[in-house]
PyMOL Python script that loads the backbone (N, CA, C, O; Angstrom):
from pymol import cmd

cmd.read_pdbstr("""\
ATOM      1  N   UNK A   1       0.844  -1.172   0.000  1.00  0.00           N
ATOM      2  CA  UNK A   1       0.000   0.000   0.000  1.00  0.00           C
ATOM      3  C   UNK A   1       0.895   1.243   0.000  1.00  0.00           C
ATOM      4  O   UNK A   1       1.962   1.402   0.592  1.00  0.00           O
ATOM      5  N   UNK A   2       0.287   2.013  -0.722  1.00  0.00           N
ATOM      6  CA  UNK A   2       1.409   3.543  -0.751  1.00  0.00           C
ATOM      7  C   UNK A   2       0.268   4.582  -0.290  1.00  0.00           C
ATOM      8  O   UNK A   2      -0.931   4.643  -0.562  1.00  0.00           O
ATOM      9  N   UNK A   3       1.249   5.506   0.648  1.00  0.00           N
ATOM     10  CA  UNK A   3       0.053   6.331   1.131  1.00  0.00           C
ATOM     11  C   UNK A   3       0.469   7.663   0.662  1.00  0.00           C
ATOM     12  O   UNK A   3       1.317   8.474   1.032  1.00  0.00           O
ATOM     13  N   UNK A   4      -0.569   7.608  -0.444  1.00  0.00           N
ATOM     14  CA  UNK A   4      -0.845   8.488  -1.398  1.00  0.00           C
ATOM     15  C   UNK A   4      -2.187   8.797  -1.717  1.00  0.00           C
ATOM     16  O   UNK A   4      -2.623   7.839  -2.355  1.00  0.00           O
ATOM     17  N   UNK A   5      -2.789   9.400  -1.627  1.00  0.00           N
ATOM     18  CA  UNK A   5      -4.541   9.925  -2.018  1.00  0.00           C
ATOM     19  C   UNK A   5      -4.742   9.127  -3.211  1.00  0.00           C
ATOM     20  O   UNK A   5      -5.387   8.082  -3.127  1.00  0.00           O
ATOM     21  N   UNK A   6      -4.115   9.623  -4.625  1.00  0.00           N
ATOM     22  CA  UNK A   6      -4.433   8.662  -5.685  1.00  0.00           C
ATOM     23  C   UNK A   6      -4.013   7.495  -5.642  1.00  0.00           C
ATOM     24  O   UNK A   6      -4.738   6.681  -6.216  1.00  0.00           O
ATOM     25  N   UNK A   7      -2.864   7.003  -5.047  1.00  0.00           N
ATOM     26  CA  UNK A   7      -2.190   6.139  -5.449  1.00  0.00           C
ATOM     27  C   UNK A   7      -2.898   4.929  -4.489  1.00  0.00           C
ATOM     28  O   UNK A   7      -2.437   3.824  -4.773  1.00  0.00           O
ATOM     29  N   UNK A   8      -3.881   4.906  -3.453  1.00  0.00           N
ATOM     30  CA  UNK A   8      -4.079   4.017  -2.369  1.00  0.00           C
ATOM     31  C   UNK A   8      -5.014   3.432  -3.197  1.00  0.00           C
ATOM     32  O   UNK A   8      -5.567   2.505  -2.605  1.00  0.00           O
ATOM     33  N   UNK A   9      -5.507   3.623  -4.561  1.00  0.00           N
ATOM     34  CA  UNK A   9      -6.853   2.746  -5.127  1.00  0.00           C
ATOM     35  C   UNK A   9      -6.170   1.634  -6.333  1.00  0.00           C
ATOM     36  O   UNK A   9      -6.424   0.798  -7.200  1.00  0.00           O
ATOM     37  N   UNK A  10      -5.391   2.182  -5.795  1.00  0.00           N
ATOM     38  CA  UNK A  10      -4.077   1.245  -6.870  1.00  0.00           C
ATOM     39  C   UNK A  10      -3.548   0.011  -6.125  1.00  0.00           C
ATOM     40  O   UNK A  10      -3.403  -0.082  -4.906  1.00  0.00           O
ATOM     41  N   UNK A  11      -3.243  -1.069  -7.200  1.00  0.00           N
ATOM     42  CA  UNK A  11      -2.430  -2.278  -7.086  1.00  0.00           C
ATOM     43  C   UNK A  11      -1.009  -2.014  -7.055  1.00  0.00           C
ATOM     44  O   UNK A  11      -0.799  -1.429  -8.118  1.00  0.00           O
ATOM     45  N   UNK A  12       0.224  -2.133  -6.348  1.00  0.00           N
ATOM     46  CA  UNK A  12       0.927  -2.099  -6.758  1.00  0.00           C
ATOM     47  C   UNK A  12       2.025  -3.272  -6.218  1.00  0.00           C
ATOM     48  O   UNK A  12       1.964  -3.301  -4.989  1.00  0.00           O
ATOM     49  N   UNK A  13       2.980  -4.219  -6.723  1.00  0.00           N
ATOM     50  CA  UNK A  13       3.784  -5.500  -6.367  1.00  0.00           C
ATOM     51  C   UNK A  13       5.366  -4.532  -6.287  1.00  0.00           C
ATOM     52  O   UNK A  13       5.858  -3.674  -7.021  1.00  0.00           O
ATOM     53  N   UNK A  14       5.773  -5.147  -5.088  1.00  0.00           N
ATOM     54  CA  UNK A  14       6.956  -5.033  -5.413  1.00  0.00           C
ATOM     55  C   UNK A  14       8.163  -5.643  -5.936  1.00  0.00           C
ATOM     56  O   UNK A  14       8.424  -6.845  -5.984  1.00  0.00           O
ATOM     57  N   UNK A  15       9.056  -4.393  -6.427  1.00  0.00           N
ATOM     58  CA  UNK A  15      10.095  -4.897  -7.403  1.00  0.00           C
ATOM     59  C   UNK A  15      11.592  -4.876  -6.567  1.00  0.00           C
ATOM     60  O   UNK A  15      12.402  -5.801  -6.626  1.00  0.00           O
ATOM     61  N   UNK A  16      11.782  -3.612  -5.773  1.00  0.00           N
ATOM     62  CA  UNK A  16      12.969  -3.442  -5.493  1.00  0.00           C
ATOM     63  C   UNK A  16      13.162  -2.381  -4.114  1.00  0.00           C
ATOM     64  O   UNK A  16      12.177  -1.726  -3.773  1.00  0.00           O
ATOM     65  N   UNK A  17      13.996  -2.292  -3.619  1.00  0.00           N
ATOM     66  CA  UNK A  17      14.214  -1.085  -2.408  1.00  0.00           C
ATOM     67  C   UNK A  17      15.693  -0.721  -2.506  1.00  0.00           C
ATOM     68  O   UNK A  17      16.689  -1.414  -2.298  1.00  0.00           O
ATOM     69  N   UNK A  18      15.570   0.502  -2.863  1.00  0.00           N
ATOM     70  CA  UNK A  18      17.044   0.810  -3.617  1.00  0.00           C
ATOM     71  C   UNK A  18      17.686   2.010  -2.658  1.00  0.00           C
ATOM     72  O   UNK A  18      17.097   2.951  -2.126  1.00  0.00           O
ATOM     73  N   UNK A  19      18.994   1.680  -2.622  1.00  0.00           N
ATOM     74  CA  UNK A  19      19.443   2.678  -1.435  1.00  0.00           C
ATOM     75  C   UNK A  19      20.838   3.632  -2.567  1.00  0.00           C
ATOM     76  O   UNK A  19      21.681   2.900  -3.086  1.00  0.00           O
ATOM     77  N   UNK A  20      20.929   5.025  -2.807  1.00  0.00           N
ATOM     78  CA  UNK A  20      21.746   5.465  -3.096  1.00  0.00           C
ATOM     79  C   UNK A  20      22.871   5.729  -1.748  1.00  0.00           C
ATOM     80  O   UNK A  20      22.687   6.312  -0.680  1.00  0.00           O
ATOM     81  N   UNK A  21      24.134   5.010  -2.322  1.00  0.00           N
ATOM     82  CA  UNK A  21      24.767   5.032  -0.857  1.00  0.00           C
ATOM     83  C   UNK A  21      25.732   6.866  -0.995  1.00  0.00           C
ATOM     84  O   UNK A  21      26.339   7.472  -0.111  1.00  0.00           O
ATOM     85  N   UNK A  22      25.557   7.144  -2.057  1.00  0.00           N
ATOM     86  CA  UNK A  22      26.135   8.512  -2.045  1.00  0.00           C
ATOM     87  C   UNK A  22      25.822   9.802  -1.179  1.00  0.00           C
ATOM     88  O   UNK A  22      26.409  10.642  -0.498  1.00  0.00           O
ATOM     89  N   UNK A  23      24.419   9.430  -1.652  1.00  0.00           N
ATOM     90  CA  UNK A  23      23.553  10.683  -0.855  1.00  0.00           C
ATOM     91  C   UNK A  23      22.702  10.237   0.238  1.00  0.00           C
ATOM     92  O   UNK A  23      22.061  11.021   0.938  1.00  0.00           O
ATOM     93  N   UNK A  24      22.700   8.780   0.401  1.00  0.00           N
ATOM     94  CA  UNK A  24      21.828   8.179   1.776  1.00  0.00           C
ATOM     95  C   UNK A  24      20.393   8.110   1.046  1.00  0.00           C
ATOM     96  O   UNK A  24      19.587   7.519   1.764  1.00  0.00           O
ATOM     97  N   UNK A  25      19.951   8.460   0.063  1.00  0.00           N
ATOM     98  CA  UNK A  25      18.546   8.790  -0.325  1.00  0.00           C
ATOM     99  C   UNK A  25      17.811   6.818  -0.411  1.00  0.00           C
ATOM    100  O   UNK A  25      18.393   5.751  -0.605  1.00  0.00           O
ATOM    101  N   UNK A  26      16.964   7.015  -0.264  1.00  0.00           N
ATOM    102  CA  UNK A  26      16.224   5.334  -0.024  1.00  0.00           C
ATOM    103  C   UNK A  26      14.269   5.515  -0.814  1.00  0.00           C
ATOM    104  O   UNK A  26      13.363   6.245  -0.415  1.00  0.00           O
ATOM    105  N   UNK A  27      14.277   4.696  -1.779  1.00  0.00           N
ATOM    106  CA  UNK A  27      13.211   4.526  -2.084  1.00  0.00           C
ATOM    107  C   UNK A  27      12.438   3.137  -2.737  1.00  0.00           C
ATOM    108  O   UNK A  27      13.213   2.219  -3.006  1.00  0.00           O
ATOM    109  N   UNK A  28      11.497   2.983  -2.919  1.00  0.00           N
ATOM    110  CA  UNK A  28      10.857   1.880  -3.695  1.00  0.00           C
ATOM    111  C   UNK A  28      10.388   1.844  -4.655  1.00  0.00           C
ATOM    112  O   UNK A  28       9.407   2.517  -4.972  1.00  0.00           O
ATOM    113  N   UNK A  29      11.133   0.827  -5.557  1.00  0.00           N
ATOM    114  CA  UNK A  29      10.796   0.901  -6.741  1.00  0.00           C
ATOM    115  C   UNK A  29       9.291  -0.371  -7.103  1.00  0.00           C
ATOM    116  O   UNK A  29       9.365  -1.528  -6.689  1.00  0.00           O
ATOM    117  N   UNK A  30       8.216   0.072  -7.802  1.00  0.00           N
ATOM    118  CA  UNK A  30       7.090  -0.935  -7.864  1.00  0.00           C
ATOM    119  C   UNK A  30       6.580  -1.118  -9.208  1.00  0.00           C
ATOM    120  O   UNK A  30       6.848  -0.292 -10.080  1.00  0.00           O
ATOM    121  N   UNK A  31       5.816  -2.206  -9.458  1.00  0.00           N
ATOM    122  CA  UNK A  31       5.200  -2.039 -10.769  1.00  0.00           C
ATOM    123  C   UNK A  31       3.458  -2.474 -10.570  1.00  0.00           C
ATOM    124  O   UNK A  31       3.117  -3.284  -9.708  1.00  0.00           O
ATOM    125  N   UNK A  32       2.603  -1.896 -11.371  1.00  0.00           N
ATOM    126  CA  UNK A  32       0.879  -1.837 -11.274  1.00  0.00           C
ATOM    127  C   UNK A  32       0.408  -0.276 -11.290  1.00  0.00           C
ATOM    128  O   UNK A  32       1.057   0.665 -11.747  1.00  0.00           O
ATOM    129  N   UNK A  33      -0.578  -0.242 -10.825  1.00  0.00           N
ATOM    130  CA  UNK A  33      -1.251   1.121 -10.642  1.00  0.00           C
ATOM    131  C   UNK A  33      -2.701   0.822 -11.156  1.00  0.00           C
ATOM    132  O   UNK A  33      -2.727  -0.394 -11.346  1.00  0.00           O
ATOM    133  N   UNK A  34      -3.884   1.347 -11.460  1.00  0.00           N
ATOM    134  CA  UNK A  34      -4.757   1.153 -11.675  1.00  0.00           C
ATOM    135  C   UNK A  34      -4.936  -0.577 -12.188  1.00  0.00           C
ATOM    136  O   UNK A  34      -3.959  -1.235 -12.544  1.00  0.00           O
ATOM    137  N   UNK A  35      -6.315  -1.127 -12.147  1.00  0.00           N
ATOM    138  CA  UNK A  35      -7.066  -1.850 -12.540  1.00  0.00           C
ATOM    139  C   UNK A  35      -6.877  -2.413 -14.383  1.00  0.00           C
ATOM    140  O   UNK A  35      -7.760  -2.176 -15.207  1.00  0.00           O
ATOM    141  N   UNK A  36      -5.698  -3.090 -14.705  1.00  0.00           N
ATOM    142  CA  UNK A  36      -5.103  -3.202 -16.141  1.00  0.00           C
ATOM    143  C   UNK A  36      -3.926  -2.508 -16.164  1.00  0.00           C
ATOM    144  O   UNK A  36      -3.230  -2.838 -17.123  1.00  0.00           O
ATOM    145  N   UNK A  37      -3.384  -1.561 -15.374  1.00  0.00           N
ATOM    146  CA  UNK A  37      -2.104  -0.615 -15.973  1.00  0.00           C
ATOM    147  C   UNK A  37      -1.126  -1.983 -15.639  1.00  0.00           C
ATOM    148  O   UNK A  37      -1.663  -3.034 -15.289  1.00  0.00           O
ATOM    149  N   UNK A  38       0.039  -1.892 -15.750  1.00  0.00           N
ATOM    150  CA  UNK A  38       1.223  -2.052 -15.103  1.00  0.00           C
ATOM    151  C   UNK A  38       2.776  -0.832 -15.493  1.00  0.00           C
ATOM    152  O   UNK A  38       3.770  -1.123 -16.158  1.00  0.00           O
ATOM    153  N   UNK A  39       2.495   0.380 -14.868  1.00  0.00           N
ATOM    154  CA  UNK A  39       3.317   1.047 -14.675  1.00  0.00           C
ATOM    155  C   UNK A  39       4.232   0.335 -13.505  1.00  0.00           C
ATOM    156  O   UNK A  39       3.958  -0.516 -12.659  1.00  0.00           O
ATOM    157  N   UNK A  40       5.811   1.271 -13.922  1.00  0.00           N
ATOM    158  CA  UNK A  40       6.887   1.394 -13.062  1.00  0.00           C
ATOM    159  C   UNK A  40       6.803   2.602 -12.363  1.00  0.00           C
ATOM    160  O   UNK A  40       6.745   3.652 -13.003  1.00  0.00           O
ATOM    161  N   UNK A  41       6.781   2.605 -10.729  1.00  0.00           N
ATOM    162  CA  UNK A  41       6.882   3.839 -10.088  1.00  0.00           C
ATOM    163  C   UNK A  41       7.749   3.253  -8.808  1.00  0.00           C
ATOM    164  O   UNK A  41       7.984   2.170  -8.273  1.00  0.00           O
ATOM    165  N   UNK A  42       8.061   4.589  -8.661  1.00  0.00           N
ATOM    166  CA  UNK A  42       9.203   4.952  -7.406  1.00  0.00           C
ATOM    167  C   UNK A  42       8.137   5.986  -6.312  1.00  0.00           C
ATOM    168  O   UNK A  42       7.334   6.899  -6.506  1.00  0.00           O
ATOM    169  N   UNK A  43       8.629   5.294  -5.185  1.00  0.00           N
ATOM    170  CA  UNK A  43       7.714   5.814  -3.766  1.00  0.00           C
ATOM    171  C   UNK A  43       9.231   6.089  -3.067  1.00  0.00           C
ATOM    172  O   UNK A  43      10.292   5.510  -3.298  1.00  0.00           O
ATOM    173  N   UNK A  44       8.953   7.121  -2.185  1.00  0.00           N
ATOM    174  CA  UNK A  44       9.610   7.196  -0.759  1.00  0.00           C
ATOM    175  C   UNK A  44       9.498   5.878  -0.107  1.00  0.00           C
ATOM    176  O   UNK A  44       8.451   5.264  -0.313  1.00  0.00           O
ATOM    177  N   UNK A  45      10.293   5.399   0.558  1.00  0.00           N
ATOM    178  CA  UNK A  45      10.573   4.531   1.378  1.00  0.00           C
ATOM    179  C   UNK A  45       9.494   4.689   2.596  1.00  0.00           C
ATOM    180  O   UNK A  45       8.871   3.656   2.841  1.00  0.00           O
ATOM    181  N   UNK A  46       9.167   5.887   3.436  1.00  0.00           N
ATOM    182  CA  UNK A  46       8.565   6.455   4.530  1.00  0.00           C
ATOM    183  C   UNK A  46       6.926   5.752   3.871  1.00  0.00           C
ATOM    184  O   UNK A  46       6.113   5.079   4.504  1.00  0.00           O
ATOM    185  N   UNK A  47       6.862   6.136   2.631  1.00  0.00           N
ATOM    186  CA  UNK A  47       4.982   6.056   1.959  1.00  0.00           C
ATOM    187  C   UNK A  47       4.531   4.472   1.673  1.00  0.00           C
ATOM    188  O   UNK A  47       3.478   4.032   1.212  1.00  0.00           O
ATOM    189  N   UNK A  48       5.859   3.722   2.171  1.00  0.00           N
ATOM    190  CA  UNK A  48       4.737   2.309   1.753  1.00  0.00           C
ATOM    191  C   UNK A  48       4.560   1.424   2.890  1.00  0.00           C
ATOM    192  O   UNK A  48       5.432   1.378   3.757  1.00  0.00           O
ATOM    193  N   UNK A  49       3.580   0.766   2.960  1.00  0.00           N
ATOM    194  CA  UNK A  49       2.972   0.293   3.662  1.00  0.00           C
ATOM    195  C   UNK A  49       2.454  -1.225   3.867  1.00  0.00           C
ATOM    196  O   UNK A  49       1.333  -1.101   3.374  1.00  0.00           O
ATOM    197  N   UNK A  50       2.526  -2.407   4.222  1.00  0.00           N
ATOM    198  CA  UNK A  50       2.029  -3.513   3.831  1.00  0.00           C
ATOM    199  C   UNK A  50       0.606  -3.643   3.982  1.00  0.00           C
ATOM    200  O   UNK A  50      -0.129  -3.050   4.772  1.00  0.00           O
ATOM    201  N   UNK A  51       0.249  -4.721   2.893  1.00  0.00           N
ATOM    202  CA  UNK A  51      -1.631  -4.577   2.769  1.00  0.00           C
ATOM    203  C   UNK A  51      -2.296  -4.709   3.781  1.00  0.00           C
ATOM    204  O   UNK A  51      -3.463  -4.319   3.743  1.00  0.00           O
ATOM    205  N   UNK A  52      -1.864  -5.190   4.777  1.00  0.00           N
ATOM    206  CA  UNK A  52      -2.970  -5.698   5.867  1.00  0.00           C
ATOM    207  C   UNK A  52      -2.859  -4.355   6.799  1.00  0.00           C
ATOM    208  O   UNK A  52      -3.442  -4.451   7.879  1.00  0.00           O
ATOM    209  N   UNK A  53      -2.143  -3.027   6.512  1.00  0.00           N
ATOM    210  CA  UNK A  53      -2.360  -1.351   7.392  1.00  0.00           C
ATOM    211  C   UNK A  53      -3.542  -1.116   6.126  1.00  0.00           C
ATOM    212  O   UNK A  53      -3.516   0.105   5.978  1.00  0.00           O
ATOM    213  N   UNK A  54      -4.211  -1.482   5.481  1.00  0.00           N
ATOM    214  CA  UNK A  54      -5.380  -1.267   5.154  1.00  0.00           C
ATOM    215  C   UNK A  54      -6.725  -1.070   5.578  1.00  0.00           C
ATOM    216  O   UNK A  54      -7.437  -1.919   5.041  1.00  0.00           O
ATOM    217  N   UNK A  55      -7.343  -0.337   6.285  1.00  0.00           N
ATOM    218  CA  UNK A  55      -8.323  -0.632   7.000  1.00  0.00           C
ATOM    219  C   UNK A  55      -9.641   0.688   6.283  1.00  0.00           C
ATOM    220  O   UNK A  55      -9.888   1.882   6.447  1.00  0.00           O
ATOM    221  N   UNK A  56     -10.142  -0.396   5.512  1.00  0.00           N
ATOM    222  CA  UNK A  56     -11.015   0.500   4.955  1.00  0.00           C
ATOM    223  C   UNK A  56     -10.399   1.573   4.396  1.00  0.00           C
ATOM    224  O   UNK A  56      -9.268   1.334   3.973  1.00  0.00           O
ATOM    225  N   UNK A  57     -11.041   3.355   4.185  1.00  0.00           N
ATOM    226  CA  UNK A  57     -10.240   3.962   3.143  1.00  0.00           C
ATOM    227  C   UNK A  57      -8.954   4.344   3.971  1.00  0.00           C
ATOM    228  O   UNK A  57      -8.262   4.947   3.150  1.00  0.00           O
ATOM    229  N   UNK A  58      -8.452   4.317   4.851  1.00  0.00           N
ATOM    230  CA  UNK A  58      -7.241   4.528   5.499  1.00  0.00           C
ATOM    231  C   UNK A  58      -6.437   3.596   5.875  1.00  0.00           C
ATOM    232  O   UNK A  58      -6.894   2.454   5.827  1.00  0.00           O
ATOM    233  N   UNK A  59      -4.979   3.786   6.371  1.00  0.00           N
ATOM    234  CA  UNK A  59      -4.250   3.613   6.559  1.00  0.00           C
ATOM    235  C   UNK A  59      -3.537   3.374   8.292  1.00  0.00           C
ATOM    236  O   UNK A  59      -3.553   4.323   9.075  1.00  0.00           O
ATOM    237  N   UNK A  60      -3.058   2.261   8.625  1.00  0.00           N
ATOM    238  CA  UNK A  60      -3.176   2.321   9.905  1.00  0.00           C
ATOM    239  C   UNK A  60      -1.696   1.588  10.208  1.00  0.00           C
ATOM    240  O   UNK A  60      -1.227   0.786   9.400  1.00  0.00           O
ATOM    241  N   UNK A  61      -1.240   1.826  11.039  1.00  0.00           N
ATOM    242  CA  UNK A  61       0.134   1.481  11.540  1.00  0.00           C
ATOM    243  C   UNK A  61       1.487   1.871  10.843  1.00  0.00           C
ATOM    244  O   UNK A  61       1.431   2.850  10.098  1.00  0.00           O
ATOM    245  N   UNK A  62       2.565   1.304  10.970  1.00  0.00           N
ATOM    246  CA  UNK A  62       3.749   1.968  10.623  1.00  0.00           C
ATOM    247  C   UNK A  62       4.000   1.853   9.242  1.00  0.00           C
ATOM    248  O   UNK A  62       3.257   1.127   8.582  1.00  0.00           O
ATOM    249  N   UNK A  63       5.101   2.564   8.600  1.00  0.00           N
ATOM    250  CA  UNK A  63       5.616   2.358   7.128  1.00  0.00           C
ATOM    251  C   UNK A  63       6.345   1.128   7.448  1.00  0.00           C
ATOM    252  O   UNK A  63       6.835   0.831   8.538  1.00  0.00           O
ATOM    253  N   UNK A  64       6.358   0.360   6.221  1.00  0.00           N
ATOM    254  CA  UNK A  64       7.668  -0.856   6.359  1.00  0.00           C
ATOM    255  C   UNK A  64       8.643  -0.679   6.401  1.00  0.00           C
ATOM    256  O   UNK A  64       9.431  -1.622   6.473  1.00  0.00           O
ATOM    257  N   UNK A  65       9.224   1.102   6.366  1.00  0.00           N
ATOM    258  CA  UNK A  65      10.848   1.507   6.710  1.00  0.00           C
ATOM    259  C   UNK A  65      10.975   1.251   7.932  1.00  0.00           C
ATOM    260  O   UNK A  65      11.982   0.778   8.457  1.00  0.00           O
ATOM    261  N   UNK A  66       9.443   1.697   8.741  1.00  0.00           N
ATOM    262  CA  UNK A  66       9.546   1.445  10.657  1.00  0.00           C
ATOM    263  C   UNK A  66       9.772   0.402  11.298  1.00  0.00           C
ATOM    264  O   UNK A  66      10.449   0.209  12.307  1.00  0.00           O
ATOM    265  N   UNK A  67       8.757  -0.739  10.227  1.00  0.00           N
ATOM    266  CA  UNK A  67       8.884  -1.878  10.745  1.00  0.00           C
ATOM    267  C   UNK A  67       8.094  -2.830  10.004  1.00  0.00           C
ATOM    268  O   UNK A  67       6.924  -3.148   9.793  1.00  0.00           O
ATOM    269  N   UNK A  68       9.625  -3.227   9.622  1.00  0.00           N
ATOM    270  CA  UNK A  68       9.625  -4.740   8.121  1.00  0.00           C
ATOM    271  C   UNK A  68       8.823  -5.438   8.379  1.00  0.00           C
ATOM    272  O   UNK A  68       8.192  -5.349   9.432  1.00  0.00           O
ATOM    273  N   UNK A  69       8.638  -6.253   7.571  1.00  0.00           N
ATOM    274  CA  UNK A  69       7.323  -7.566   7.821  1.00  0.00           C
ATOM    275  C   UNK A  69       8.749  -8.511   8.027  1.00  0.00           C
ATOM    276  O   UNK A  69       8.882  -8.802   9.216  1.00  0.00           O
ATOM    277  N   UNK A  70      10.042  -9.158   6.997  1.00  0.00           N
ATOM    278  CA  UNK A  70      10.719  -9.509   7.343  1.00  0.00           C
ATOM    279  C   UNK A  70      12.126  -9.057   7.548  1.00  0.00           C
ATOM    280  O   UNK A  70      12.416  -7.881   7.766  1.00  0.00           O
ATOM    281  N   UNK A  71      13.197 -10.263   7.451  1.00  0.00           N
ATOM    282  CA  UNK A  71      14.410  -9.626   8.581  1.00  0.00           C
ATOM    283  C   UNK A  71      15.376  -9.036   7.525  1.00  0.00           C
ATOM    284  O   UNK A  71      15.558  -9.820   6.594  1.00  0.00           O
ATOM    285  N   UNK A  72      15.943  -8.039   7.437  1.00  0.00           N
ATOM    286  CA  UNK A  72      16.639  -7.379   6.312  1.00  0.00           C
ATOM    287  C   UNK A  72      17.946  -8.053   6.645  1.00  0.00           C
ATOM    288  O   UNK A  72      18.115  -8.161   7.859  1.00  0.00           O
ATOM    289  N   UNK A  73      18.818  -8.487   5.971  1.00  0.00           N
ATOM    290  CA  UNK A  73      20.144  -9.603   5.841  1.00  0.00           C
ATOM    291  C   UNK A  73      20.932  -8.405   4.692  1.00  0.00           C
ATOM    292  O   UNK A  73      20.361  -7.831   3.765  1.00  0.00           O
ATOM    293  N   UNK A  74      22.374  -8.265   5.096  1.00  0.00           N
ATOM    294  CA  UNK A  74      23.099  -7.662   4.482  1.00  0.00           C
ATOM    295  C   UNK A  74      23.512  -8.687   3.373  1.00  0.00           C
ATOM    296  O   UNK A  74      23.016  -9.773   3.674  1.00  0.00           O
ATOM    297  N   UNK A  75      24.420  -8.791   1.887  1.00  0.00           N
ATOM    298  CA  UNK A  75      25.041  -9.789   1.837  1.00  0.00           C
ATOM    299  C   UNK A  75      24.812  -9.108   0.368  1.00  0.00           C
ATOM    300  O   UNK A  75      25.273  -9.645  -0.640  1.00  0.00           O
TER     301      UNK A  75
END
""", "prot")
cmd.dss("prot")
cmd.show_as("cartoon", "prot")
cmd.util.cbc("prot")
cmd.orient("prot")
């Protein structure tokens, strides 16, 4: 889930979580969007959300930057 006004009526799968180590900058890269699209978009890291902070038209608990569903492994 991305918490975005337009973007929350949207499908979107993820592809990637990309960290520029130059500038520290961190975002997510996804693909979907409407009902038939499959666009490529990039979210802030802070704006996404896993499906089950869905609760009706809002949004409820932390971003997955706060707190992963699983265990992030360097390597």
């Amino acid at each position: 889930m991305v918490d975005r006004p337009k973007e929350r009526r949207s499908t979107f799968a993820f592809v990637a979580f990309v960290r520029n180590t130059d500038t520290g900058d961190e975002w997510v890269e996804v693909r979907g969007g409407r009902n038939g699209e499959m666009r490529d978009r990039s979210f802030s890291a802070e704006s996404v959300y896993p499906a089950s902070a869905r609760k009706g038209p809002r949004l409820v608990g932390a971003p997955l930057m706060m707190a992963p569903q699983l265990p992030f492994t360097a390597g």
